[in-house]
VONU-708764 format. One record per residue (C-alpha): x, y, z; residue in three letters; residue number from 1. Coordinates in nm, 2 decimals. Layout:
<<X, Y, Z>, "ALA", NUM>
...
//
This chain:
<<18.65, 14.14, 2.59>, "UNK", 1>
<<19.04, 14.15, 2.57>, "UNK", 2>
<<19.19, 14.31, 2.29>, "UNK", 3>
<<19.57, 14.20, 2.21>, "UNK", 4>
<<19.78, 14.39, 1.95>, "UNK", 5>
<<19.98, 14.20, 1.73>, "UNK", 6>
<<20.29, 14.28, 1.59>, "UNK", 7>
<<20.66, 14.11, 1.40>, "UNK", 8>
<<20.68, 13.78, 1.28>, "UNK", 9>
<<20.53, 13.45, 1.38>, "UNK", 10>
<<20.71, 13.39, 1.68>, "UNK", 11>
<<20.58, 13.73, 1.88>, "UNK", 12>
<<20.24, 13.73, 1.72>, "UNK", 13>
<<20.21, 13.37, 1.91>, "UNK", 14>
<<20.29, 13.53, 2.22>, "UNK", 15>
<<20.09, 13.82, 2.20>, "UNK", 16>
<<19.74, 13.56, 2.08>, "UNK", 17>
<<19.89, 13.33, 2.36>, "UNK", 18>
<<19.88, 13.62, 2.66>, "UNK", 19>
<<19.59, 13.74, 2.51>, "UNK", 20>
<<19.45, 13.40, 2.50>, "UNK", 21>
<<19.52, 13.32, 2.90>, "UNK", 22>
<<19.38, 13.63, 3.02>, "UNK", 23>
<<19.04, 13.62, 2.86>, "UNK", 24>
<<19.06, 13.25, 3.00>, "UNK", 25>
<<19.10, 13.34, 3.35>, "UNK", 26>
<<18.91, 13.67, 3.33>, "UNK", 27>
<<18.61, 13.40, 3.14>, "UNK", 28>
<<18.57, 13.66, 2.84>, "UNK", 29>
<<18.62, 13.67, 2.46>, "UNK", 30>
<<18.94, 13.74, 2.28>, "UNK", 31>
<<18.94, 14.01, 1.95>, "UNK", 32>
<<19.26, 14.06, 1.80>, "UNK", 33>
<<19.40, 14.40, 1.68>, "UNK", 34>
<<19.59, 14.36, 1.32>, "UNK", 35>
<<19.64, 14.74, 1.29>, "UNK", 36>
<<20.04, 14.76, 1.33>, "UNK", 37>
<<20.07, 14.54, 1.00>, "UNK", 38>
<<19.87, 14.84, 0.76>, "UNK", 39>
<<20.08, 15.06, 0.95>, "UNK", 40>
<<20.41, 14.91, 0.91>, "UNK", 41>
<<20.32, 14.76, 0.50>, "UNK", 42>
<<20.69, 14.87, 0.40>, "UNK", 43>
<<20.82, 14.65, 0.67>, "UNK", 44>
<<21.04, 14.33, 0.64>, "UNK", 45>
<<20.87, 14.06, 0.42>, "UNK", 46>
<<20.83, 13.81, 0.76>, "UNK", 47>
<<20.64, 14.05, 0.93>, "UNK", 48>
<<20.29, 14.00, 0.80>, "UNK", 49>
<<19.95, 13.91, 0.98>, "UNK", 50>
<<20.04, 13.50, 1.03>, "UNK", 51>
<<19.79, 13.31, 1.24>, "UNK", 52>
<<19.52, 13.28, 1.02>, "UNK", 53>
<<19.70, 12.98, 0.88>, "UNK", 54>
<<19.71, 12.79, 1.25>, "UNK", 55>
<<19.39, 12.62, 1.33>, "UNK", 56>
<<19.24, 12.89, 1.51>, "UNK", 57>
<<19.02, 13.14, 1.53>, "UNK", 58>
<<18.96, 13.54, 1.68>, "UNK", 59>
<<18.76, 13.77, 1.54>, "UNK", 60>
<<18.94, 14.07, 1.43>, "UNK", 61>
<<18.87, 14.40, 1.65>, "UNK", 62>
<<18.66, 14.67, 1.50>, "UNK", 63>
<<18.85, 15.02, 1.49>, "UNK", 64>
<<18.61, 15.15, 1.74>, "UNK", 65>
<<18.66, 14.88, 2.00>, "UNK", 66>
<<19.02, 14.93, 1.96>, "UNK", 67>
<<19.00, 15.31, 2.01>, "UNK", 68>
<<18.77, 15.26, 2.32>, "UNK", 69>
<<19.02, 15.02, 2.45>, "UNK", 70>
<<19.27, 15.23, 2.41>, "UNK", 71>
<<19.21, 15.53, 2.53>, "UNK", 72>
<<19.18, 15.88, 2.37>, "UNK", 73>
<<19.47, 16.18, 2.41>, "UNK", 74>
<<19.21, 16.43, 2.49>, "UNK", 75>
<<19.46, 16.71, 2.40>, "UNK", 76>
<<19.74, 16.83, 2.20>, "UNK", 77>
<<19.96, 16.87, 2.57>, "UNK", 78>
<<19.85, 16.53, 2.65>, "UNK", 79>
<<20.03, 16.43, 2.34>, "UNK", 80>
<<20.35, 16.62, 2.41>, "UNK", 81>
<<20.40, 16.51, 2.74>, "UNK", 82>
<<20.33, 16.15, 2.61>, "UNK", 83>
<<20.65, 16.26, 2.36>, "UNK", 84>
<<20.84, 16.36, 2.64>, "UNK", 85>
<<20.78, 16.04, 2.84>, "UNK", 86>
<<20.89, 15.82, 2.52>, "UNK", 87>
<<21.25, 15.97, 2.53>, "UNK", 88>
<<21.26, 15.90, 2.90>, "UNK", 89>
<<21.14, 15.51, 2.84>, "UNK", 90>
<<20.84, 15.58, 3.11>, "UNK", 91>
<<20.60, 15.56, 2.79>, "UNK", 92>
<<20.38, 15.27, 2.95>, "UNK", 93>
<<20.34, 15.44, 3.29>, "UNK", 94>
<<20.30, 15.79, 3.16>, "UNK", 95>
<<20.00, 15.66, 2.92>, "UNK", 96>
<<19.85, 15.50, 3.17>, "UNK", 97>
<<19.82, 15.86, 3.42>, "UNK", 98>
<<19.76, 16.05, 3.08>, "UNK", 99>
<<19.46, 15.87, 2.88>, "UNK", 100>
<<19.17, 15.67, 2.93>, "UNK", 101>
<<19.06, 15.36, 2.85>, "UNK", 102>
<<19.18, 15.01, 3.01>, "UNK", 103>
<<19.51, 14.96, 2.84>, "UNK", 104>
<<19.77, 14.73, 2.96>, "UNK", 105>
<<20.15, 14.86, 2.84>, "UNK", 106>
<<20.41, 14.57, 2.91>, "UNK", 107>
<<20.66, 14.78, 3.10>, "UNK", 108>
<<20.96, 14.58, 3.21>, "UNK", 109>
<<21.00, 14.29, 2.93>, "UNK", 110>
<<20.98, 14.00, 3.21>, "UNK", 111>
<<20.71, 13.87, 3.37>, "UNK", 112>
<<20.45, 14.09, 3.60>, "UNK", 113>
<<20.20, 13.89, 3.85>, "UNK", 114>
<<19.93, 14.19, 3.79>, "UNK", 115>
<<19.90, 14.11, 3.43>, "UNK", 116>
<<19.64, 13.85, 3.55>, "UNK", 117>
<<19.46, 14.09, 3.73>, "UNK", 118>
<<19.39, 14.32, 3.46>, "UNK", 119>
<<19.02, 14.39, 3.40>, "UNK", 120>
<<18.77, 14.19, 3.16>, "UNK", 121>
<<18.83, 14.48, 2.86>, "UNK", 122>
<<19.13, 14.55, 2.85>, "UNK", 123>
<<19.38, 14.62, 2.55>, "UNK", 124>
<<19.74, 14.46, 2.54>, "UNK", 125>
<<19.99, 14.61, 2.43>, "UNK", 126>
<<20.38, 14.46, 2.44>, "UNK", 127>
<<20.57, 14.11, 2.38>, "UNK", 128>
<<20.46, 13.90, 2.69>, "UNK", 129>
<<20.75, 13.69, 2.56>, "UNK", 130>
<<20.72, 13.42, 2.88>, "UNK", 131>
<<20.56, 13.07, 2.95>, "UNK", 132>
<<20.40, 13.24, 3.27>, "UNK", 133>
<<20.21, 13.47, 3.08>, "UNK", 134>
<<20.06, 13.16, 2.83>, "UNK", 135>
<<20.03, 12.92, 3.14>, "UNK", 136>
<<19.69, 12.92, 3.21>, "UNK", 137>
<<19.56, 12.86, 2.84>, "UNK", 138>
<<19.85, 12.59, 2.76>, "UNK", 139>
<<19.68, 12.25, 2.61>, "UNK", 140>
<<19.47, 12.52, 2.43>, "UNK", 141>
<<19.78, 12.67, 2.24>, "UNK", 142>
<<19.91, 12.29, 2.18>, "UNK", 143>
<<19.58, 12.24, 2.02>, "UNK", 144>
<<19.57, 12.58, 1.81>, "UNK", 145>
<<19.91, 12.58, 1.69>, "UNK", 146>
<<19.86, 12.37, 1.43>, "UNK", 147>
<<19.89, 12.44, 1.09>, "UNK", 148>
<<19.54, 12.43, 0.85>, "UNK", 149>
<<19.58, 12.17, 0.57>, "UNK", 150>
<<19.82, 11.91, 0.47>, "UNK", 151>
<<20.18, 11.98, 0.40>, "UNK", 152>
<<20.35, 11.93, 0.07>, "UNK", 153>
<<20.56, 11.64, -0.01>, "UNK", 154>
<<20.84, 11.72, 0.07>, "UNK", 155>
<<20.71, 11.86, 0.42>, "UNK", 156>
<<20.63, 11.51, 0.44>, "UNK", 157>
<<20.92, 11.36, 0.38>, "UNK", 158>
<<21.10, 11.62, 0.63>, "UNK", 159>
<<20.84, 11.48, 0.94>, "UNK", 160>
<<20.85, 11.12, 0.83>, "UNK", 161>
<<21.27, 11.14, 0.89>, "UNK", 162>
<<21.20, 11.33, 1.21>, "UNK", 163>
<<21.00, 11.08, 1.35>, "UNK", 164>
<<21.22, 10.79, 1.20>, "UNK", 165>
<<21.36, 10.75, 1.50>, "UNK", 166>
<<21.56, 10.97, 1.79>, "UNK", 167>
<<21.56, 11.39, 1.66>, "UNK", 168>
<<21.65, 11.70, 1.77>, "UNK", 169>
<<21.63, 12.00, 1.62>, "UNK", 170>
<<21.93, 12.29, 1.61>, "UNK", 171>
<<21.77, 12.66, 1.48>, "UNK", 172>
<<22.03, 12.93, 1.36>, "UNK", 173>
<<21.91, 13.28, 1.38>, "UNK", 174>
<<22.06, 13.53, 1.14>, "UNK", 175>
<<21.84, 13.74, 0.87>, "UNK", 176>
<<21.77, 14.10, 1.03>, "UNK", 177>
<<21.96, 13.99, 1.34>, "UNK", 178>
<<22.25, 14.04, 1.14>, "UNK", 179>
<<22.12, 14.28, 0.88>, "UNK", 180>
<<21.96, 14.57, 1.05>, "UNK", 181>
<<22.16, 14.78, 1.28>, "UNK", 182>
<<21.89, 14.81, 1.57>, "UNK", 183>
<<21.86, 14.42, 1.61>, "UNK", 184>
<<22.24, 14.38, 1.56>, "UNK", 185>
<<22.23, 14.61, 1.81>, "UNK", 186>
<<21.99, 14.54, 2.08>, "UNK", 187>
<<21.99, 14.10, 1.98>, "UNK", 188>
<<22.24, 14.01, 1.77>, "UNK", 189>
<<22.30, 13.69, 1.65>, "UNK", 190>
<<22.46, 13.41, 1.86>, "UNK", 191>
<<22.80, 13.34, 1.77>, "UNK", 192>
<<22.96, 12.99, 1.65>, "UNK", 193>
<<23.13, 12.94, 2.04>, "UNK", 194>
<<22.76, 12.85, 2.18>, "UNK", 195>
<<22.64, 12.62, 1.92>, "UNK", 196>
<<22.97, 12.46, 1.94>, "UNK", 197>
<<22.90, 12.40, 2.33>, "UNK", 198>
<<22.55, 12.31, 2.32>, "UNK", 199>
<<22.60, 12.04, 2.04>, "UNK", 200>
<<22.92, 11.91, 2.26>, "UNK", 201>
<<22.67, 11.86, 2.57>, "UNK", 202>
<<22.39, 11.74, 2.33>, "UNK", 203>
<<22.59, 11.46, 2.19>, "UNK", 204>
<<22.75, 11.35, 2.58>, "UNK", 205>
<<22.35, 11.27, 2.67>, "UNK", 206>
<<22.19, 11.21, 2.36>, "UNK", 207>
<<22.50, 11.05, 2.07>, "UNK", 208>
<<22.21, 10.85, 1.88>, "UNK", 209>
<<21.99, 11.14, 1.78>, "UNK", 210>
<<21.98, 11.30, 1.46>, "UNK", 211>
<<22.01, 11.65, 1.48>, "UNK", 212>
<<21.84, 11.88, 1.15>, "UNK", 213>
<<21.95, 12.20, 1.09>, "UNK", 214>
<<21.70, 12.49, 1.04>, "UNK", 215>
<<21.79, 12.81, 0.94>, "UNK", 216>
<<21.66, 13.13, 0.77>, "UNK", 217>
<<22.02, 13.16, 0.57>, "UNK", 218>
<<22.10, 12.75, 0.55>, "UNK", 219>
<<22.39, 12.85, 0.36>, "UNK", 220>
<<22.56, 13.01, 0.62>, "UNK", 221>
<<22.50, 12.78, 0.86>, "UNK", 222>
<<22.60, 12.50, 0.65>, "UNK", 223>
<<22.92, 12.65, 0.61>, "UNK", 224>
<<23.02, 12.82, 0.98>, "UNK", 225>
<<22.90, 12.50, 1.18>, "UNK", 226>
<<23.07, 12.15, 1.25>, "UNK", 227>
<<22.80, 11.91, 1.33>, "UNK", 228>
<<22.90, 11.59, 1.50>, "UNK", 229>
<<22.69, 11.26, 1.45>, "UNK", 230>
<<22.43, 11.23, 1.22>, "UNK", 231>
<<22.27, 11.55, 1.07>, "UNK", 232>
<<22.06, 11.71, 0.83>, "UNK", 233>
<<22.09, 12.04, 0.71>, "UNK", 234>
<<21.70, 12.12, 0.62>, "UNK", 235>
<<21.72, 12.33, 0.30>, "UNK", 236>
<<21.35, 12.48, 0.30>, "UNK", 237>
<<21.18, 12.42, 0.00>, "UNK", 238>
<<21.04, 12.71, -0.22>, "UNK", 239>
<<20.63, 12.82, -0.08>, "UNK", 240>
<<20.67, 12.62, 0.19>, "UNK", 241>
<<20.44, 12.85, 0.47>, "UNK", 242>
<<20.69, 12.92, 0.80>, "UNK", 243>
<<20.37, 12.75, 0.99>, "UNK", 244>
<<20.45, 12.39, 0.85>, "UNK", 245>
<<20.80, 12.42, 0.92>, "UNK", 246>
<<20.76, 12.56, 1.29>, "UNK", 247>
<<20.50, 12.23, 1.31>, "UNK", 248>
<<20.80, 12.03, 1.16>, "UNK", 249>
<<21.03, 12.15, 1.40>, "UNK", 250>
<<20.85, 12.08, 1.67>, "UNK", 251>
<<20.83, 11.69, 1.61>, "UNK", 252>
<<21.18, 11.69, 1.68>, "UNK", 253>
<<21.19, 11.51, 2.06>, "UNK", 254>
<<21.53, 11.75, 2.17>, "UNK", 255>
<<21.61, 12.09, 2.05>, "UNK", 256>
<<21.88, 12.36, 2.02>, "UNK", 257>
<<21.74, 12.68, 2.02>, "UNK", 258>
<<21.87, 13.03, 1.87>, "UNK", 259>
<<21.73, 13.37, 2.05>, "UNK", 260>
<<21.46, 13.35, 1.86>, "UNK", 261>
<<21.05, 13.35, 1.94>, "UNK", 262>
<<21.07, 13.09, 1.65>, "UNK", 263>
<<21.27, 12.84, 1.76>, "UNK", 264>
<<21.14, 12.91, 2.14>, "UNK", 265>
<<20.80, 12.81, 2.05>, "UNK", 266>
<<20.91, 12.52, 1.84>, "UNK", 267>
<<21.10, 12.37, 2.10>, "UNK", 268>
<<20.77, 12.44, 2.37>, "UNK", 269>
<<20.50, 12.28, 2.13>, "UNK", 270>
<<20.75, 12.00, 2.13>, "UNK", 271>
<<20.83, 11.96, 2.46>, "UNK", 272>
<<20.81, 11.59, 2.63>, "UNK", 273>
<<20.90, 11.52, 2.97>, "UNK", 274>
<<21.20, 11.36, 2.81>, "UNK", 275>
<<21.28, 11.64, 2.62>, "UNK", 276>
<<21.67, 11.84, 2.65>, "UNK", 277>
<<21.63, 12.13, 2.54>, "UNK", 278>
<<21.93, 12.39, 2.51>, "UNK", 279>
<<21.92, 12.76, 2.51>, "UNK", 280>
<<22.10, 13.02, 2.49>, "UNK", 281>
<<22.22, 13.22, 2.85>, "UNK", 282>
<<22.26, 13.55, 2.61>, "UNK", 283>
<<21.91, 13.63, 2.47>, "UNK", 284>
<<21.97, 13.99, 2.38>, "UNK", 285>
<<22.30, 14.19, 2.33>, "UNK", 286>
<<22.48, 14.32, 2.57>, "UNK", 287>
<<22.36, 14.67, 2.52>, "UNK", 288>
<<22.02, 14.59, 2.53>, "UNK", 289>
<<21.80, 14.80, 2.71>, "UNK", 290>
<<21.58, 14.44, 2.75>, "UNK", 291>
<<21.54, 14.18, 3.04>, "UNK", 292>
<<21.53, 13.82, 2.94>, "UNK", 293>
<<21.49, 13.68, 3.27>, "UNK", 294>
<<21.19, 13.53, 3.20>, "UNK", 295>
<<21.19, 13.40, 2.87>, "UNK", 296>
<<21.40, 13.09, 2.87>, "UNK", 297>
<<21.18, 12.84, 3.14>, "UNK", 298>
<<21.38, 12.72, 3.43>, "UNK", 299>
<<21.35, 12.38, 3.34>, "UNK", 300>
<<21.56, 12.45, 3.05>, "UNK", 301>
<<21.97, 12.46, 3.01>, "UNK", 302>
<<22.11, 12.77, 2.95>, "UNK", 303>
<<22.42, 12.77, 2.81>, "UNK", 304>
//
């Protein structure tokens, strides 16, 4: 049995049920899933909830004793003060690892690591996994899962039926926390005006036809700091529509301009068509940022 913790918004939860997915595929065991971070963290920002129960999926939720067994148990009170220690110094993952039982796996460096796959059948996962080479090996099973349950609203509707009305691509603008909270203005930040304006100048060379819509967790802003050329759509969301059915929506869209975002990332790979341009940005976290994105972006995209 593997045992994947879930935490943040949509976006990571998909990677964290998408590694967790892979490995009990090639390991030929059961997936549970571990929902405890979003009791813990009730205060936290209204996005951050338990999401995939709306996707046509299903994992059975860990029991608190499977979890704890997984684990691993700090046997005593200097085990947990030299666990302390090794937080400041950033060796948390390694130091748990030497320090407890149990068969956790702690994502240490955020980028890709071969012996993820080699992890045993009951193992715990704990970390992002924010890359397509940790989802590879259960991929048409994500395309089949991510899928919202039930029918979309009207104007949901609507929204697909002028996606598909002909050529589409889909621009996402990032701001919310990235702008609003100090630590992820800090350590992400959101993209500035100058790499939108280059990406849509480089869309519009290969691809002049397409209508581009605009999706945006503050549409307002957006409409009102970006210069679209062609035809366009700025997508205001409509009130109760779940974030699942516009991800879906999103994903229709044949091209796509991503933001740094696990939202838009996932939009744009559920989309993807051998046809498909799909722009990212080079920058995925802040300059400051004590993370790697080397893996995130697939090669196959363009980084700009």
């Amino acid at each position: 049995m593997i045992i994947t913790r879930l935490t943040g918004g949509l976006g990571n939860q998909m990677f964290q049920y998408a590694a967790g997915l892979s490995l009990a595929t090639v390991r030929r065991t059961t997936l549970k899933l571990d929902t405890s971070w979003f009791d813990e963290s009730a205060g936290g920002k209204p996005h951050e909830r338990y999401a995939l129960d709306q996707f046509n999926l299903s994992a059975p939720l860990a029991t608190p004793g499977e979890i704890a067994r997984s684990r691993g148990l700090i046997k005593t009170p200097l085990t947990q003060r030299l666990l302390n220690l090794a937080r400041s110094f950033r060796i948390y993952p390694f130091a748990r690892r030497l320090l407890t039982t149990g068969d956790t796996y702690y994502e240490g460096e955020f980028r890709f690591d071969p012996l993820f796959f080699k992890q045993a059948v009951h193992t715990y996962l704990h970390g992002n996994w924010q890359s397509e080479k940790f989802i590879q090996p259960a991929a048409d099973l994500l395309r089949l899962r991510f899928v919202p349950q039930g029918p979309g609203s009207s104007a949901i509707n609507a929204l697909t039926e002028r996606i598909r009305s002909g050529p589409s691509a889909f621009l996402h603008v990032r701001l919310g926390d990235y702008v609003s909270d100090p630590l992820y203005a800090r350590t992400i930040g959101a993209l500035g005006t100058t790499y939108y304006s280059q990406a849509l100048q480089y869309f519009r060379e290969k691809q002049p036809a397409a209508r581009i819509f605009i999706f945006s967790d503050d549409i307002t802003t957006a409409e009102r700091n970006l210069t679209i050329p062609g035809l366009h759509e700025f997508v205001h969301e409509p009130a109760g529509v779940s974030p699942h059915h516009i991800l879906h929506a999103m994903s229709l869209c044949e091209h796509a301009i991503i933001a740094n975002s696990t939202f838009s990332w996932w939009a744009a790979w559920l989309g993807e068509k051998p046809q498909s341009l799909i722009i990212a940005p080079r920058r995925w976290f802040a300059e400051d940022s004590p993370y790697n994105a080397a893996d995130i972006v697939p090669d196959r995209w363009l980084k700009l």
